[in-house]
N, C-alpha and C positions, 0 to 999 in steps of 0.2 A: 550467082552461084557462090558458096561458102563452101571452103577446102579444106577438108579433114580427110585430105589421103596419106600426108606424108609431114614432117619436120621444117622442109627446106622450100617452101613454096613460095616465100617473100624474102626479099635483099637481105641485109643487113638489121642487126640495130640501130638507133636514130645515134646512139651516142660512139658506133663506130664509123659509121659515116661522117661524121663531126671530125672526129679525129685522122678521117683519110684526107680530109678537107683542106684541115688547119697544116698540117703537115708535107701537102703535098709537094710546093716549092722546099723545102727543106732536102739538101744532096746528104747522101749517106754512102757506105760502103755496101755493096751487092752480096747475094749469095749467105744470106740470113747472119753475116757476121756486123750489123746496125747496132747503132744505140740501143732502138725500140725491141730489137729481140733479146739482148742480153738484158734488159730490164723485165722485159717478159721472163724471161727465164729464171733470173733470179726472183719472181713471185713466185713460179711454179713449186724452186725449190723449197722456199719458205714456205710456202702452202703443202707442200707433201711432206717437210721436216726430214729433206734429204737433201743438204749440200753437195754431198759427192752423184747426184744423178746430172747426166748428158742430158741438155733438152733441142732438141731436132723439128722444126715445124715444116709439116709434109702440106701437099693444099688438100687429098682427100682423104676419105678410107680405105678404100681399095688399094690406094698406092703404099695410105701407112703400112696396111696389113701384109702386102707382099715382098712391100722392103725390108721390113722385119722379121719375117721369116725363111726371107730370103740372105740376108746374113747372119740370120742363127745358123742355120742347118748345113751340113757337108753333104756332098751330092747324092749319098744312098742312104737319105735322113727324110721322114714326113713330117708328118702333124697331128698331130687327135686335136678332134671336136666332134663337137655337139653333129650328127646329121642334118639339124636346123641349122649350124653354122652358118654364118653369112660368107666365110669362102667356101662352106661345100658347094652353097644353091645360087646366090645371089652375085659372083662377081664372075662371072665367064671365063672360068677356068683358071683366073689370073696368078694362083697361087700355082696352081699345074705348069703354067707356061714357064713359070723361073725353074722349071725341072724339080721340082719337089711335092709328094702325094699328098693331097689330105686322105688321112682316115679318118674316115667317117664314123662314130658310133651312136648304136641307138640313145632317142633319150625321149621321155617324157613330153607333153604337152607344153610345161615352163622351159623345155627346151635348156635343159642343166644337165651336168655332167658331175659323177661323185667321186671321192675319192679311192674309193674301193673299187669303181668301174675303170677307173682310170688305171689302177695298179694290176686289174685283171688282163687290162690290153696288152700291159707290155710284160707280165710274167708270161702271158699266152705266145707270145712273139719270139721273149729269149727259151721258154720250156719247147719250140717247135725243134726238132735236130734239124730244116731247111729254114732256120732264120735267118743265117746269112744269104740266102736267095731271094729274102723278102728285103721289102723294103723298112727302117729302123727305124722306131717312134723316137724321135727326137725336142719333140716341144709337144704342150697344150697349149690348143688355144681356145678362150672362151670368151662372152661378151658379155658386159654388166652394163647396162640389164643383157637380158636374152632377145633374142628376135619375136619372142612373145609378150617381152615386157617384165619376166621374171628377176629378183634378185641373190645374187649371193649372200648368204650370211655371212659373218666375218670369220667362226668357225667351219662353216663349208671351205671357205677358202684356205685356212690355215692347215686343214686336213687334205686340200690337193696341192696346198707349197712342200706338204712335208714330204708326199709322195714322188712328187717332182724333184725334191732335191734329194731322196734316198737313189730315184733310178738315174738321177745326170739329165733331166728332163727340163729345157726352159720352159718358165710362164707365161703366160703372154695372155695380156687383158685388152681386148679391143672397146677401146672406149668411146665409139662414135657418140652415143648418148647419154656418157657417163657425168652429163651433170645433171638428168632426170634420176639417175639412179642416187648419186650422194644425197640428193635432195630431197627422195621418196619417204615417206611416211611409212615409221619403224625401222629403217634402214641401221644398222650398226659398222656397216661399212664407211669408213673416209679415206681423203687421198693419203693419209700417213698410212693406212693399212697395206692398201695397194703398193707403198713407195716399200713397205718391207717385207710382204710377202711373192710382191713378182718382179719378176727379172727386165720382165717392159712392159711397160702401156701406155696407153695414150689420152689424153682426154682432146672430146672431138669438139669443133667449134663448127662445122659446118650446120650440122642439127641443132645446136645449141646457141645460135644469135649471130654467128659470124658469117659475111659472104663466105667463104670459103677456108678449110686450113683446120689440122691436126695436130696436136702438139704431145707428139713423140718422148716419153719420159723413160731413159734408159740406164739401167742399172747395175745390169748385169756386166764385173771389167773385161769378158771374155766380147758381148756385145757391142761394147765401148768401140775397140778399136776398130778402124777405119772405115764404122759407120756411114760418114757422109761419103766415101767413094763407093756405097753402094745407092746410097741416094743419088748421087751424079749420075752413077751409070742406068740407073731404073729413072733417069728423065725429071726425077723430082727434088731437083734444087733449082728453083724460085731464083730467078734473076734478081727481082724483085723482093727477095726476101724480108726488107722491111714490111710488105702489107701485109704478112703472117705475122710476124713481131707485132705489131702496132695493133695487130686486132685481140692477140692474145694479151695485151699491156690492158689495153681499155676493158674487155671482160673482166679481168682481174683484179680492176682497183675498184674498193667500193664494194666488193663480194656481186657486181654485176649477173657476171655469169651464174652464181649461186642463183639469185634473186629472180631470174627472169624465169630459171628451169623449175623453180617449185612453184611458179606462177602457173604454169603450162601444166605439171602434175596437178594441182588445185583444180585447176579446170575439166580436166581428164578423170577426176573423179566426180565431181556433178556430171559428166556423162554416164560412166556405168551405175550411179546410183540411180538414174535416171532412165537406162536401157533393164535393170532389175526392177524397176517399179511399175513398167510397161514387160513384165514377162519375158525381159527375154536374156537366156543366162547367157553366160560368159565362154566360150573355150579355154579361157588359162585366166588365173589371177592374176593380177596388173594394179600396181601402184604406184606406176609410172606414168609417161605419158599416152604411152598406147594402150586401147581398150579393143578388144575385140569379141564383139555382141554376135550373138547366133540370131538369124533373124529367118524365118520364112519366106523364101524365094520371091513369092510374090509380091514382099513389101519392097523389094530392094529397089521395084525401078520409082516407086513411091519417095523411098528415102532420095534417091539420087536428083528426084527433079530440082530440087535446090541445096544437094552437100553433094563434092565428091565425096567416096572414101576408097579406099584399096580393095579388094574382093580378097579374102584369105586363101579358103579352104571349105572347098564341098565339105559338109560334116553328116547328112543323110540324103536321099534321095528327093526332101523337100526343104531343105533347109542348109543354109549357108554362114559360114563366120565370116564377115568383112575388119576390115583394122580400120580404127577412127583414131588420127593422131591429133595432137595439139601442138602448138610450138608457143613459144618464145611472141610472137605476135598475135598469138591468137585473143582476139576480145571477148569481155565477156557478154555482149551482147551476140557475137557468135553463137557462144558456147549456149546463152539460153536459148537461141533460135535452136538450134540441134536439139536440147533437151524436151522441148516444147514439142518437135516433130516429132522425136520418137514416140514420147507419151500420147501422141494422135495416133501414130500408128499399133500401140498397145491397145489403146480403145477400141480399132475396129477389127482386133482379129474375131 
């Protein structure tokens, strides 16, 4: 069986294994204040060409995204996002349980949110005369890519920073798989845009080559203060904090982590060039790592007999999107075998 359900299905890269190895009798200071995380950190900084940003390494998503939003916001304060959000649908209420709403709004198939949509929310909110009995859009939050594999322009974005800072609005970029996005084909976004148009994000290493761990870039000085007591108190400060440091060191020398996620994107497009050659189109554009093929019900248990993938979204009464990921370890002798199957299964519709 060959795995295209998801990002994180194999350990480590060989070269941060190496480095948990070589290092591991080495004694350090606890609680991410190590060697290897202030050296990590200062890549970050240089890599985003932002000195004055905080860097915080959380071990997942979920945890980065609701600690983050959880000391942004005061307590009769939500969230906009995307309805596709991954704290709308995807993490069990986690951002609700810190007492704070997400609002949901619609959005398209790429799963994107605009700037004018954005500023409709929250003019609609203050023009209600019962606003003060609702609850007050206090942050955006979006993901690059999208839960579809969609990305932001660098002008998409500079038109909802501007939105955000006219209404008092933080930004907030969840960047579980933000090195498939930097790394995507046509992309005009980099981490110097991110570092100056949002107030936090993160780039994720768990989807991106490391056992575990998110590294938290914070910008905002009103976010700044006393950040890690809300990581203590949300569970997520790492005893251990050197194995987050040390993973984000090693990604980051050598453009590592750049190198391994445009590998994975590369591969991710000899799939849907390959799922379009065999007929069968797409639900969202993706030039990232996730591809997601509409395929007729009856091929699915065809395809599965040798790939996992994810099952999407019913899209008619005979036909189904499923999500086929790639990662970081994905081979390309993988990647032909999937290509090779689909185009069998093209052949005998």
């Amino acid at each position: 069986m060959i795995y295209f359900n998801c990002d994180y299905t194999q350990g480590a890269h060989p070269e941060i294994l190496k480095a948990l190895v070589k290092t591991n009798l080495v004694q350090t200071d606890g609680y991410g204040e190590d060697p290897y995380c202030e050296k990590a950190r200062a890549l970050i900084r240089e890599a985003c060409k932002a000195p004055e940003a905080d860097i915080h390494f959380l071990v997942g998503g979920t945890q980065a995204n609701f600690t983050v939003i959880r000391a942004a916001l005061r307590p009769h304060q939500g969230v906009l996002c995307p309805v596709t959000g991954h704290i709308n649908v995807h993490e069990t209420g986690a951002v609700e349980a810190t007492g704070h709403k997400v609002l949901a709004l619609p959005c398209g198939r790429e799963g994107k949110l605009c700037a004018a949509q954005i500023e409709a929310a929250v003019k609609s909110h203050y023009e209600d005369a019962t606003h003060e009995h609702q609850v007050q859009p206090g942050m955006v939050y979006l993901s690059h890519p999208t839960e579809t594999g969609a990305l932001y322009t660098r002008e998409e974005l500079e038109k909802i920073g501007a939105v955000c800072e006219e209404w008092g609005l933080f930004l907030f970029v969840d960047g579980a798989r933000l090195g498939y996005a930097l790394t995507a084909q046509g992309t005009d976004v980099g981490l110097f845009d991110l570092a100056r148009l949002c107030d936090v994000f993160y780039l994720g290493g768990t989807k991106c080559g490391a056992l575990f761990g998110e590294a938290v870039v914070v910008l905002h000085p009103t976010l700044k203060k006393d950040f890690r007591y809300f990581i203590k108190q949300g569970g997520g400060m790492l005893a251990k904090g050197r194995l987050l440091g040390l993973q984000f060191l090693t990604l980051l020398q050598e453009d590592l982590y750049f190198s391994i996620c445009k590998k994975a994107n590369l591969q991710a497009q000899k799939i849907s060039s390959a799922c379009q050659a065999a007929g069968f189109p797409m639900l969202a554009p993706s030039v990232t790592n996730q591809q997601f093929p509409i395929l007729p019900d009856e091929l699915l248990p065809l395809l599965g007999r040798d790939f996992t993938f994810s099952y999407w979204e019913r899209v008619d009464s005979a036909h189904s999107a499923i999500r086929l990921c790639t990662s970081w370890a994905t081979t390309d002798e993988e990647t032909d075998a999937l290509c090779s199957a689909i185009l069998r299964l093209g052949k005998a519709l």
